[in-house]
N, CA, C and O atoms as a Maestro MAE file, in Angstrom:
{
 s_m_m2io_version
 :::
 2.0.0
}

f_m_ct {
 s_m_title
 :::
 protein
 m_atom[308] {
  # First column is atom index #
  i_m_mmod_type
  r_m_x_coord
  r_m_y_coord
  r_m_z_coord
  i_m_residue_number
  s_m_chain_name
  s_m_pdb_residue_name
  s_m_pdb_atom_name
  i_m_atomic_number
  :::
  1 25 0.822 -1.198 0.000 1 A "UNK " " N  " 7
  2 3 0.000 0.000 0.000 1 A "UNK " " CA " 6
  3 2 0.864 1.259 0.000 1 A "UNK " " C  " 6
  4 15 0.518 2.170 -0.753 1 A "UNK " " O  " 8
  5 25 1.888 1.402 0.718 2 A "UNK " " N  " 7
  6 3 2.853 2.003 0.880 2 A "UNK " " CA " 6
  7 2 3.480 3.133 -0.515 2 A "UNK " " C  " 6
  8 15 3.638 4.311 -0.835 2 A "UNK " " O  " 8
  9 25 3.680 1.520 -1.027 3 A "UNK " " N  " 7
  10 3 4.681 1.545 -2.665 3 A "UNK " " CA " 6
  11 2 3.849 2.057 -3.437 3 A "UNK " " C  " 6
  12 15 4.199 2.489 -4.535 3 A "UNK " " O  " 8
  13 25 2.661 2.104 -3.036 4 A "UNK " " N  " 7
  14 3 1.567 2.267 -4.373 4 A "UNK " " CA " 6
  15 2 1.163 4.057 -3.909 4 A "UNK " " C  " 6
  16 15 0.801 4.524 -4.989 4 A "UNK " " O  " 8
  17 25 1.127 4.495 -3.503 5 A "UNK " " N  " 7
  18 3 0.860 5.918 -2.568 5 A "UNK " " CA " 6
  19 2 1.950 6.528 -2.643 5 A "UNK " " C  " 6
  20 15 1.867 7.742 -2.829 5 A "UNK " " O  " 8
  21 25 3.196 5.968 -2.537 6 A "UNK " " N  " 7
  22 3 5.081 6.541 -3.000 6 A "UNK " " CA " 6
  23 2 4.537 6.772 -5.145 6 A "UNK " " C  " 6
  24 15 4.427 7.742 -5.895 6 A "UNK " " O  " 8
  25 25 4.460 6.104 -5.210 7 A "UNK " " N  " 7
  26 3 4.081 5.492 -6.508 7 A "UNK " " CA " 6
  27 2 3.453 6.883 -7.267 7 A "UNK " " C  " 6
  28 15 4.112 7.535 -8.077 7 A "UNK " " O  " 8
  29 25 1.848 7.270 -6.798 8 A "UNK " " N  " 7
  30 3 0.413 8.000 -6.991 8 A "UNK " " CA " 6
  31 2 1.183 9.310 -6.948 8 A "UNK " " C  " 6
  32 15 1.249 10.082 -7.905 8 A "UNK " " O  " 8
  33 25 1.853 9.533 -5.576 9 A "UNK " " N  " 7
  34 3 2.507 10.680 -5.533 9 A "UNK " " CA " 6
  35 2 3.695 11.018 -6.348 9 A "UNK " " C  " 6
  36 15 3.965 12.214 -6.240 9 A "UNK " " O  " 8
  37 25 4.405 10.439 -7.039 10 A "UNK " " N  " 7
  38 3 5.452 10.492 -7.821 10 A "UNK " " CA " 6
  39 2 5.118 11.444 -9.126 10 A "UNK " " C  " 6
  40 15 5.718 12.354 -9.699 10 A "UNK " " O  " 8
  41 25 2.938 10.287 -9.435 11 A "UNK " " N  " 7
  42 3 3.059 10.382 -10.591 11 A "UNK " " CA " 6
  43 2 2.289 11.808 -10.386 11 A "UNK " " C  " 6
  44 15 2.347 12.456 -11.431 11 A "UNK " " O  " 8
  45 25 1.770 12.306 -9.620 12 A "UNK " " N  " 7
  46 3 1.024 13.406 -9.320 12 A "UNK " " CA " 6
  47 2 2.058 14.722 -9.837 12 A "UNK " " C  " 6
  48 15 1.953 15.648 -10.642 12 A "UNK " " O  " 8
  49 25 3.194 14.182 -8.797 13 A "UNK " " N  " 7
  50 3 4.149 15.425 -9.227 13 A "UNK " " CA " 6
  51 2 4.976 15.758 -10.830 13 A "UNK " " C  " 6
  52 15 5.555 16.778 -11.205 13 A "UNK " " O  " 8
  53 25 4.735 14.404 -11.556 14 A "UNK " " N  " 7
  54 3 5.576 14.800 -12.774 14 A "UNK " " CA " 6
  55 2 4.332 15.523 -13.558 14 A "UNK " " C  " 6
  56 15 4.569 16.408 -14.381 14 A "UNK " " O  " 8
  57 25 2.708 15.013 -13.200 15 A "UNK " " N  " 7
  58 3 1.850 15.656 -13.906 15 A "UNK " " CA " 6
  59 2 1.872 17.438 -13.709 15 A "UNK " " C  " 6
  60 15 1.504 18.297 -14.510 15 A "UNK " " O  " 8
  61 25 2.356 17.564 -12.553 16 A "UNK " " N  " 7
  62 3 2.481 19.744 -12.135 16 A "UNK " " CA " 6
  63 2 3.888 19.791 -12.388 16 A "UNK " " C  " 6
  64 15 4.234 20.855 -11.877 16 A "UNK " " O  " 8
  65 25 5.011 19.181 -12.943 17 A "UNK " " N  " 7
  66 3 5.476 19.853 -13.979 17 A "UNK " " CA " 6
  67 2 5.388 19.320 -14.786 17 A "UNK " " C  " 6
  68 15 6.490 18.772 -14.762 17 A "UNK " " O  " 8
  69 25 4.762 18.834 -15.913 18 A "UNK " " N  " 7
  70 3 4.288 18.624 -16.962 18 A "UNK " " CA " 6
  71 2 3.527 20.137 -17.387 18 A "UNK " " C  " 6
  72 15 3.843 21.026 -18.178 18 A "UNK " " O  " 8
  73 25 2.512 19.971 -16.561 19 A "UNK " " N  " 7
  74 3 1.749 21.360 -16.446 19 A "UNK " " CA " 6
  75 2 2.860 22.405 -16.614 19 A "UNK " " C  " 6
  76 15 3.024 23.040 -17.655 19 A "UNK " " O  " 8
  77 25 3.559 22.527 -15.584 20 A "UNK " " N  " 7
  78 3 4.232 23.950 -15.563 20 A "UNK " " CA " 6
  79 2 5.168 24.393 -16.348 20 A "UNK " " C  " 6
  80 15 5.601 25.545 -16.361 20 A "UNK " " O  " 8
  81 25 5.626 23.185 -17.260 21 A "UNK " " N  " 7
  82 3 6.327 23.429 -18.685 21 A "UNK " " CA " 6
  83 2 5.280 23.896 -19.645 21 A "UNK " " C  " 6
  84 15 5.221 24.949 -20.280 21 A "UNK " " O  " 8
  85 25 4.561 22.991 -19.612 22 A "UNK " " N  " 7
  86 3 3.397 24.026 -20.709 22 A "UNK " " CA " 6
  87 2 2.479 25.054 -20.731 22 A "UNK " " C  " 6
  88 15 1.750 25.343 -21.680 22 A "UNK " " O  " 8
  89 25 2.571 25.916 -19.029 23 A "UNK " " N  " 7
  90 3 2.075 27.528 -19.093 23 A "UNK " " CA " 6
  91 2 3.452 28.040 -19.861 23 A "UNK " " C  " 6
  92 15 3.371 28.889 -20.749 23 A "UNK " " O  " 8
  93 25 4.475 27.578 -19.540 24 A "UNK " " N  " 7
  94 3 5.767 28.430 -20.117 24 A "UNK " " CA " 6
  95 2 5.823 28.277 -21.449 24 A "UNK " " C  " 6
  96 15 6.702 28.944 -21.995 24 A "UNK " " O  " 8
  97 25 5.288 27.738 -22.004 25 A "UNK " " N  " 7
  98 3 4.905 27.651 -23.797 25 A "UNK " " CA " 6
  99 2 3.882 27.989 -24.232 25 A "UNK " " C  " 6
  100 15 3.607 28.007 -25.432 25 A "UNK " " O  " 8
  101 25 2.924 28.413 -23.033 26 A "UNK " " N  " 7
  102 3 1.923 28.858 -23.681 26 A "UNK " " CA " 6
  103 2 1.137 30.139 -24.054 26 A "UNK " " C  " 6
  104 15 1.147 31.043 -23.218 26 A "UNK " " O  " 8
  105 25 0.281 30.372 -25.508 27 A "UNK " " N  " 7
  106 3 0.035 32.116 -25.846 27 A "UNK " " CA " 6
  107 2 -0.873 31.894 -25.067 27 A "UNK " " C  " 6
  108 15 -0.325 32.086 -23.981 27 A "UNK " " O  " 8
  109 25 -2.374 31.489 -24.774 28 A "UNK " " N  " 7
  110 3 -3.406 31.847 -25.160 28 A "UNK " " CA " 6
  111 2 -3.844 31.815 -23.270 28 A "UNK " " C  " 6
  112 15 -3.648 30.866 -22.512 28 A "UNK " " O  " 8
  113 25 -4.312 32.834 -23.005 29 A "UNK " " N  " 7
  114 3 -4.736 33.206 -21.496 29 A "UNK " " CA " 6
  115 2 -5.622 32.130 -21.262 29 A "UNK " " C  " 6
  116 15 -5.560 31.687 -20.115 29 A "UNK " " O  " 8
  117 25 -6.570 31.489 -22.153 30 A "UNK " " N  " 7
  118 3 -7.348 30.643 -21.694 30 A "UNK " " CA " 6
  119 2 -6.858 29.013 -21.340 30 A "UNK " " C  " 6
  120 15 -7.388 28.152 -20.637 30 A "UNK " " O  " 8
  121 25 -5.747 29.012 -22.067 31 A "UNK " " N  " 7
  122 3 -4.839 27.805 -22.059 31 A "UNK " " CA " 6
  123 2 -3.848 27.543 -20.581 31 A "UNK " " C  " 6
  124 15 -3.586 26.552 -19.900 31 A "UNK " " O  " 8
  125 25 -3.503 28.926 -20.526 32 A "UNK " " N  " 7
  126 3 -2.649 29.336 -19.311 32 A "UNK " " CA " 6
  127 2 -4.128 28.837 -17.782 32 A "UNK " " C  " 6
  128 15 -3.640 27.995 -17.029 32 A "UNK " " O  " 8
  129 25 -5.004 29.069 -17.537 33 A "UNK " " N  " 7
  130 3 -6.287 29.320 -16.703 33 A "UNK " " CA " 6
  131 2 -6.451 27.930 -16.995 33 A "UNK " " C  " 6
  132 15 -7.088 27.610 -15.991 33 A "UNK " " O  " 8
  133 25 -6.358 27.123 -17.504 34 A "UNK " " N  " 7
  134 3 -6.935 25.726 -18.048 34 A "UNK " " CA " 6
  135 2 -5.955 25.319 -17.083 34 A "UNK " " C  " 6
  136 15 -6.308 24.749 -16.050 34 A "UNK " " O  " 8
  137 25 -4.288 25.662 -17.434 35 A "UNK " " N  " 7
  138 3 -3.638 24.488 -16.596 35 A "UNK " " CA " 6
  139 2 -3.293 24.698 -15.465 35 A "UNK " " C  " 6
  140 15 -2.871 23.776 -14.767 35 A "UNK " " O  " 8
  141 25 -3.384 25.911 -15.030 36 A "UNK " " N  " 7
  142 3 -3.500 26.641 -13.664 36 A "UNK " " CA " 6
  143 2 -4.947 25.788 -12.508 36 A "UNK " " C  " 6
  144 15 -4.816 25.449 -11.332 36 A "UNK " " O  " 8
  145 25 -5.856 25.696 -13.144 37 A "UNK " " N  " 7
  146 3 -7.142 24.761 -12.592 37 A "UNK " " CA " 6
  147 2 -6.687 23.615 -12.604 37 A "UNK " " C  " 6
  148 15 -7.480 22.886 -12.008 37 A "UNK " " O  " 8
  149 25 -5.717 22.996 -13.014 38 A "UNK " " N  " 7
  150 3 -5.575 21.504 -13.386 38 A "UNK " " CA " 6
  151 2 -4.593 21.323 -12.269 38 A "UNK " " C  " 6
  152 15 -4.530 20.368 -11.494 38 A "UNK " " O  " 8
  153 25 -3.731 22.542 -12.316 39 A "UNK " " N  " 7
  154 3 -2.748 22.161 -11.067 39 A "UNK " " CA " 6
  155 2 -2.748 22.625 -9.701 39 A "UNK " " C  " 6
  156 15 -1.913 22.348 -8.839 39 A "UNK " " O  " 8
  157 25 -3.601 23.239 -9.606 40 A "UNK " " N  " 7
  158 3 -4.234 23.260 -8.703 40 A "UNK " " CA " 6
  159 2 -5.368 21.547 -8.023 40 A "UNK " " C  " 6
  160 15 -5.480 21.067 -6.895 40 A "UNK " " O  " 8
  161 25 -5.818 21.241 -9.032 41 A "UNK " " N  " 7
  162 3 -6.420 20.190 -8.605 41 A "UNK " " CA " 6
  163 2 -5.398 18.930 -8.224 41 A "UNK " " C  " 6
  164 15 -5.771 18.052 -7.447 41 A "UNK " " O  " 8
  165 25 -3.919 18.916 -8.910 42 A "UNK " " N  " 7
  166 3 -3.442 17.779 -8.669 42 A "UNK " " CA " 6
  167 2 -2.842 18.353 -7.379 42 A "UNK " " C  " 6
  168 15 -2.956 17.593 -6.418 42 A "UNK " " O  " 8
  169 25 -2.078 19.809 -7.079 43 A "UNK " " N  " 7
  170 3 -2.056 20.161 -5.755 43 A "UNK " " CA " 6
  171 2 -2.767 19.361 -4.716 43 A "UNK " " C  " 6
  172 15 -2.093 18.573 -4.053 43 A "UNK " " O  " 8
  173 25 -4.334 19.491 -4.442 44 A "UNK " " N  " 7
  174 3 -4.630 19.266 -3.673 44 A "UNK " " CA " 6
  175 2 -4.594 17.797 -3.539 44 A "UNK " " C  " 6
  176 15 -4.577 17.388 -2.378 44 A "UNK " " O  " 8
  177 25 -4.576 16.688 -4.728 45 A "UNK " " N  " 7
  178 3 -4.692 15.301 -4.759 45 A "UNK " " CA " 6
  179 2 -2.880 14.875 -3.981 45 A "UNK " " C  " 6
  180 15 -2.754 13.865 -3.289 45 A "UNK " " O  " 8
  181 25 -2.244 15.374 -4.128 46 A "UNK " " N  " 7
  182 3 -0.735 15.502 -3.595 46 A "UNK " " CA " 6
  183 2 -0.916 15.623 -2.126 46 A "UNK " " C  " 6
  184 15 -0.765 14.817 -1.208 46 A "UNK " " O  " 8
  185 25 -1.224 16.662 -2.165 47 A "UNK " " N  " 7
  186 3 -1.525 17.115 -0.280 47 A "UNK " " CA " 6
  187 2 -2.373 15.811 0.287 47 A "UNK " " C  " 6
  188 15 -2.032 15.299 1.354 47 A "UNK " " O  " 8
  189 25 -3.365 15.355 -0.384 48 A "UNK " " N  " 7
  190 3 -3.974 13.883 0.342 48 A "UNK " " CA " 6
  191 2 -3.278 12.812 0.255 48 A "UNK " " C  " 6
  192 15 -3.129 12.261 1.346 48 A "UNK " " O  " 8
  193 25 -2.684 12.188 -0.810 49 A "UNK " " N  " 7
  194 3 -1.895 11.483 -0.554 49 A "UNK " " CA " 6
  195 2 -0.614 11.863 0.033 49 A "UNK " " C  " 6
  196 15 -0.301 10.959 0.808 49 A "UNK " " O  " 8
  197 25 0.202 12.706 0.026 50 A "UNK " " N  " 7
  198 3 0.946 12.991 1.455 50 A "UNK " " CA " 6
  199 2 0.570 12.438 3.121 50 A "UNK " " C  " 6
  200 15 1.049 11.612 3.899 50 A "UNK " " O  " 8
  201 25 -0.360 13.240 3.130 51 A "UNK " " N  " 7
  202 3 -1.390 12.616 3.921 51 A "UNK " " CA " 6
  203 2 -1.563 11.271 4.587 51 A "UNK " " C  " 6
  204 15 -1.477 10.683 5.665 51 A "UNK " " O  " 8
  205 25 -1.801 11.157 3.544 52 A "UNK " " N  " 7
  206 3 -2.222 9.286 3.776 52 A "UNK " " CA " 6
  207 2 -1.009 8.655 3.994 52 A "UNK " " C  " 6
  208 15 -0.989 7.530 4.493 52 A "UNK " " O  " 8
  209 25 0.333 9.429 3.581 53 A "UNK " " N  " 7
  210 3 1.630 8.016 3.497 53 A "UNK " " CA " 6
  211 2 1.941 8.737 4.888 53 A "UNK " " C  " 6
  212 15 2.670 8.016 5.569 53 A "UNK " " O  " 8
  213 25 1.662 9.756 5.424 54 A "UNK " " N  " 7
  214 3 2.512 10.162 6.429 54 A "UNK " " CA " 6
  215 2 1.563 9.500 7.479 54 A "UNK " " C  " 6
  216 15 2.080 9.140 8.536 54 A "UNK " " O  " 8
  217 25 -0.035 9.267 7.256 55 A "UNK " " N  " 7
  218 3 -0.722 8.093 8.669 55 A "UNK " " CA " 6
  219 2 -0.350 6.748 8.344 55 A "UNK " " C  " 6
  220 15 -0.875 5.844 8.995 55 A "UNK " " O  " 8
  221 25 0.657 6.409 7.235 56 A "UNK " " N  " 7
  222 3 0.267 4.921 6.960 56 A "UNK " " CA " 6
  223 2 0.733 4.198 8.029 56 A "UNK " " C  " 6
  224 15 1.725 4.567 8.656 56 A "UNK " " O  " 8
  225 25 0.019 3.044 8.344 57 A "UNK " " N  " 7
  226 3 0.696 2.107 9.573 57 A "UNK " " CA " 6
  227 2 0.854 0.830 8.854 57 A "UNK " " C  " 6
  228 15 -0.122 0.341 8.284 57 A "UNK " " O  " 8
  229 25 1.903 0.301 8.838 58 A "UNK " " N  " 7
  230 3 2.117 -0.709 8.522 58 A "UNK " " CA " 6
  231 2 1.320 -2.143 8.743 58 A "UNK " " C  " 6
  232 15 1.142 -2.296 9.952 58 A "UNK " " O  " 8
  233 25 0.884 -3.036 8.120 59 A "UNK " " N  " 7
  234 3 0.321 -4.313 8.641 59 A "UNK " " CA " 6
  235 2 0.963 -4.750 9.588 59 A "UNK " " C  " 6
  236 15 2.127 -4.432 9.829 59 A "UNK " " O  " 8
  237 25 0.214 -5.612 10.309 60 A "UNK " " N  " 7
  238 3 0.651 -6.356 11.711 60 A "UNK " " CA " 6
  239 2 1.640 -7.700 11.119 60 A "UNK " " C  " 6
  240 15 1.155 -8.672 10.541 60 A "UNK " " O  " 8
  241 25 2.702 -7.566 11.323 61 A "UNK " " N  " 7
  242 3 3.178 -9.019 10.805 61 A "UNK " " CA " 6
  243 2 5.002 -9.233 11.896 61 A "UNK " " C  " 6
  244 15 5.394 -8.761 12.963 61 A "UNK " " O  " 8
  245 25 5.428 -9.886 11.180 62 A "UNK " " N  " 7
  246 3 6.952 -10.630 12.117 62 A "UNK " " CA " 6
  247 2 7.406 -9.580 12.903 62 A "UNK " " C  " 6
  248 15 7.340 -8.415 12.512 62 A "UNK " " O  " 8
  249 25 8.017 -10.009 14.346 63 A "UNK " " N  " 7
  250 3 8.755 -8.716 14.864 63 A "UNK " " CA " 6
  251 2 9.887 -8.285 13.584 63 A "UNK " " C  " 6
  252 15 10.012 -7.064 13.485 63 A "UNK " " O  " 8
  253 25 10.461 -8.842 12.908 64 A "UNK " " N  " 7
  254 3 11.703 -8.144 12.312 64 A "UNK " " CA " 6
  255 2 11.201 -7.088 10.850 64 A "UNK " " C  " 6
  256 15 11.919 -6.259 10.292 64 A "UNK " " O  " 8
  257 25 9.682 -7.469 10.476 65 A "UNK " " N  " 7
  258 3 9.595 -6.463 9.582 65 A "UNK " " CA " 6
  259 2 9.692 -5.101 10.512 65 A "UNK " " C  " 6
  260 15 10.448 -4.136 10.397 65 A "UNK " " O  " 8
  261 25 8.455 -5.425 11.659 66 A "UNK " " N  " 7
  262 3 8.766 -3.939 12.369 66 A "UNK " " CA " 6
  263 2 9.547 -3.681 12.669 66 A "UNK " " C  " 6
  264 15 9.750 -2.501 12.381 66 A "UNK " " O  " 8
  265 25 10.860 -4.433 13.564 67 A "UNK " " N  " 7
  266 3 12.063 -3.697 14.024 67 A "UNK " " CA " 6
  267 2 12.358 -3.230 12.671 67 A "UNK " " C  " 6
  268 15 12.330 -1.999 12.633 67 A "UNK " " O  " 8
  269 25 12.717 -3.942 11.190 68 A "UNK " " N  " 7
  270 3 13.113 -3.600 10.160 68 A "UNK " " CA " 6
  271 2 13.289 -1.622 9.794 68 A "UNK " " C  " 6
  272 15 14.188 -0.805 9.594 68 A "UNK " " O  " 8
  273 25 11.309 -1.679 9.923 69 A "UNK " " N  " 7
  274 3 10.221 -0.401 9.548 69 A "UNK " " CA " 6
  275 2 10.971 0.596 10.687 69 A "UNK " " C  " 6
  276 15 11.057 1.810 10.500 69 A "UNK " " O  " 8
  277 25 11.481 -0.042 11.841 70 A "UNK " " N  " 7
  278 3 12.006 1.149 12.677 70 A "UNK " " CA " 6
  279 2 12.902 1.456 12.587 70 A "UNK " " C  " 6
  280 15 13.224 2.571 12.999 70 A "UNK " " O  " 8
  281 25 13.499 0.881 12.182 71 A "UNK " " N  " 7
  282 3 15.276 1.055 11.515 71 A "UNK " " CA " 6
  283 2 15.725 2.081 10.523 71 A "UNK " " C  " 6
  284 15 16.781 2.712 10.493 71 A "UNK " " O  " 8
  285 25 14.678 2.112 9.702 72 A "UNK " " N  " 7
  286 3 14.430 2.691 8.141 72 A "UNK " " CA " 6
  287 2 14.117 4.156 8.802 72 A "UNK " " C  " 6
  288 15 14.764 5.188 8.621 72 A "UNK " " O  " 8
  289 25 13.214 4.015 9.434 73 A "UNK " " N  " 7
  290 3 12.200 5.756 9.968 73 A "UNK " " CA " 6
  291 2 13.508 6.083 10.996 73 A "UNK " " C  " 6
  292 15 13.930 7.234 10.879 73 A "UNK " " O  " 8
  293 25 14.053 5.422 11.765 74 A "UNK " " N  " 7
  294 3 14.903 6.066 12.548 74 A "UNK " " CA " 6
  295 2 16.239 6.266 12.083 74 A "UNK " " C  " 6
  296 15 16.923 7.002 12.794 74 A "UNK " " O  " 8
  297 25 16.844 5.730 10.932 75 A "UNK " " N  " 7
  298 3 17.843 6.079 9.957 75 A "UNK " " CA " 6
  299 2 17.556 7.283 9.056 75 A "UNK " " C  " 6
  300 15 18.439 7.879 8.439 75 A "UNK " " O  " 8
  301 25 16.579 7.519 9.034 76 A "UNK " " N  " 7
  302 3 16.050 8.829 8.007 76 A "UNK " " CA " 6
  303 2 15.793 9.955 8.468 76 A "UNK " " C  " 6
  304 15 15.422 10.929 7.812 76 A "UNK " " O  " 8
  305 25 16.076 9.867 10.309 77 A "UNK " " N  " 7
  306 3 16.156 11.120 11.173 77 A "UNK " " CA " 6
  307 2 16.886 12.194 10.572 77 A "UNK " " C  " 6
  308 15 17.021 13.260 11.172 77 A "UNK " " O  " 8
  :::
 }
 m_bond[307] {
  # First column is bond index #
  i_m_from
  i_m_to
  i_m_order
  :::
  1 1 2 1
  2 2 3 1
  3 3 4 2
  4 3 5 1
  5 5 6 1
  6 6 7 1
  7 7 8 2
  8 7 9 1
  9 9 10 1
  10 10 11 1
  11 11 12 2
  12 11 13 1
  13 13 14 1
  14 14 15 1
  15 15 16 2
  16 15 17 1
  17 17 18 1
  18 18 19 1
  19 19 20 2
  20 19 21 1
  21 21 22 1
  22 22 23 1
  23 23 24 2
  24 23 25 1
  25 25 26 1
  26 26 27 1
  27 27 28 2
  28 27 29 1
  29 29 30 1
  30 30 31 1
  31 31 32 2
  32 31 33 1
  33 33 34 1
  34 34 35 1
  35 35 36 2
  36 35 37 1
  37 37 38 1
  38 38 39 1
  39 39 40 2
  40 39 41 1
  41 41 42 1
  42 42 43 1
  43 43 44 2
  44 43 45 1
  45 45 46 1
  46 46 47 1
  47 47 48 2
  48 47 49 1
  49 49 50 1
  50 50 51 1
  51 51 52 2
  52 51 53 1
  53 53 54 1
  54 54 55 1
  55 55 56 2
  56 55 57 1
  57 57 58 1
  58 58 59 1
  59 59 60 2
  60 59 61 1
  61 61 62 1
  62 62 63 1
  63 63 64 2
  64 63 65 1
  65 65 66 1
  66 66 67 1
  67 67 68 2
  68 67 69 1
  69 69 70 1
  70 70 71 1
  71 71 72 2
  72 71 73 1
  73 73 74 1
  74 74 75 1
  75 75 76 2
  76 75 77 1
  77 77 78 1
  78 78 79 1
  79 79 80 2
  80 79 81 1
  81 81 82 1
  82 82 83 1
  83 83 84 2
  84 83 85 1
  85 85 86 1
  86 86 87 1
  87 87 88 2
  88 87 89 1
  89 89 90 1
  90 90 91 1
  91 91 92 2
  92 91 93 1
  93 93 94 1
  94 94 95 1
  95 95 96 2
  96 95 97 1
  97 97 98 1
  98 98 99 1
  99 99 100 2
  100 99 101 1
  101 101 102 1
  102 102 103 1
  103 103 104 2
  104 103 105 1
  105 105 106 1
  106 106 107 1
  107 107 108 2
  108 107 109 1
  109 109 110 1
  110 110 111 1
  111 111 112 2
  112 111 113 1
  113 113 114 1
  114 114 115 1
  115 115 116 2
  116 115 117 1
  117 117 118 1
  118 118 119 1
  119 119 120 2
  120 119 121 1
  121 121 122 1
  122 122 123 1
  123 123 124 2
  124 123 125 1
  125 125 126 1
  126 126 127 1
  127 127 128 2
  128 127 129 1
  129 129 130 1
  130 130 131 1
  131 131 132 2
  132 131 133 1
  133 133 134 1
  134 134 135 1
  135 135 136 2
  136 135 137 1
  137 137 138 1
  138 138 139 1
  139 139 140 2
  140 139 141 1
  141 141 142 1
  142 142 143 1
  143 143 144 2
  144 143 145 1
  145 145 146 1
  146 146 147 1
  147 147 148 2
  148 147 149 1
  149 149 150 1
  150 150 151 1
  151 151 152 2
  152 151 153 1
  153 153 154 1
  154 154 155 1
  155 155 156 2
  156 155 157 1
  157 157 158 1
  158 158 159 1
  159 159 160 2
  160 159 161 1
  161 161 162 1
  162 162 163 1
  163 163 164 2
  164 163 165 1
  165 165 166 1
  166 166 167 1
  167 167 168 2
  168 167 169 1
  169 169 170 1
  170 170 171 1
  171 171 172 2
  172 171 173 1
  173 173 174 1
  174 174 175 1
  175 175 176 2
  176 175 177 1
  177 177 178 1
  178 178 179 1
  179 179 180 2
  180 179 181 1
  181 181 182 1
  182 182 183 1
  183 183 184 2
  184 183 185 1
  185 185 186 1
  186 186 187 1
  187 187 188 2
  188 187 189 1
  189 189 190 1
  190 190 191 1
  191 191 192 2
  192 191 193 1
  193 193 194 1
  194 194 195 1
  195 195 196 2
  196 195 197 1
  197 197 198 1
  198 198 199 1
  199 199 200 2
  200 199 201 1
  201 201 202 1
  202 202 203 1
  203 203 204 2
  204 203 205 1
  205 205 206 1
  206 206 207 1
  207 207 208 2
  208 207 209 1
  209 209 210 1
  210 210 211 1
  211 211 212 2
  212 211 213 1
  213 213 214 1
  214 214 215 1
  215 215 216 2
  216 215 217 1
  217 217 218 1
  218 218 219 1
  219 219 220 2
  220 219 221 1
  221 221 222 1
  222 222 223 1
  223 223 224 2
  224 223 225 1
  225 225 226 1
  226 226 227 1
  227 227 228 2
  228 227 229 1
  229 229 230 1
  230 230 231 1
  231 231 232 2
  232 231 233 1
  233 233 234 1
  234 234 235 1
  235 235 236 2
  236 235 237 1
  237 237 238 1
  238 238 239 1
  239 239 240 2
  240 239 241 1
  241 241 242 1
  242 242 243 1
  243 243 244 2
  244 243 245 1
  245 245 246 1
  246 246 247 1
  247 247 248 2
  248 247 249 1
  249 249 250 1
  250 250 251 1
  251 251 252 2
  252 251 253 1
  253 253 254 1
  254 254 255 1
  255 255 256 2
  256 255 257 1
  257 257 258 1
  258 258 259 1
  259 259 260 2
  260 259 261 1
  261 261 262 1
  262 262 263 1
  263 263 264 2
  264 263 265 1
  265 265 266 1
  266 266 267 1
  267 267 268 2
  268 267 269 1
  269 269 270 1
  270 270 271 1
  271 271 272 2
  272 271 273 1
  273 273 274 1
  274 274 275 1
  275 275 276 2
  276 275 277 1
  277 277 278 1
  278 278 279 1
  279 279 280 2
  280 279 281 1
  281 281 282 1
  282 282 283 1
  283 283 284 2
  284 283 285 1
  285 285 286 1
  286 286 287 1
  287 287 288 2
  288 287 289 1
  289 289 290 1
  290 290 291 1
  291 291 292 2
  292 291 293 1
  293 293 294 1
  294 294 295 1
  295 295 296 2
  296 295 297 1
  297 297 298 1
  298 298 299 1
  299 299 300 2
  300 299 301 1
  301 301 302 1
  302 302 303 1
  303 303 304 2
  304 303 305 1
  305 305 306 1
  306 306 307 1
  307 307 308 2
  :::
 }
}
């Protein structure tokens, strides 16, 4: 679930710059307002999945995945 939410968010962010290369190419004010609404919307889809990976709790399983999971979060201090 994890990988897949690392994943969503990855692809969220190449879509706002995707976007933000093409206000910089673009004439037409209505084109510019088009992708300005668009990135704005993936904004906020970013901010939820943020969200979600920063409550994720891991499944209940072997002590060593969790010691593992604590190892990882407390190496990344």
């Amino acid at each position: 679930m994890r990988g897949w939410l690392q994943k969503q968010l990855e692809d969220v962010n190449r879509q706002i710059e995707s976007l933000l290369n093409r206000i910089i190419e673009a004439n037409s004010a209505s084109v510019v307002s088009a992708y300005r609404t668009r990135i704005e919307k993936l904004e906020r889809k970013k901010m939820l999945l943020q969200e979600r990976l920063d409550k994720y709790v891991p499944p209940k399983g072997r002590l060593e995945d969790c010691n593992e999971f604590a190892f990882r979060c407390l190496s990344s201090c």
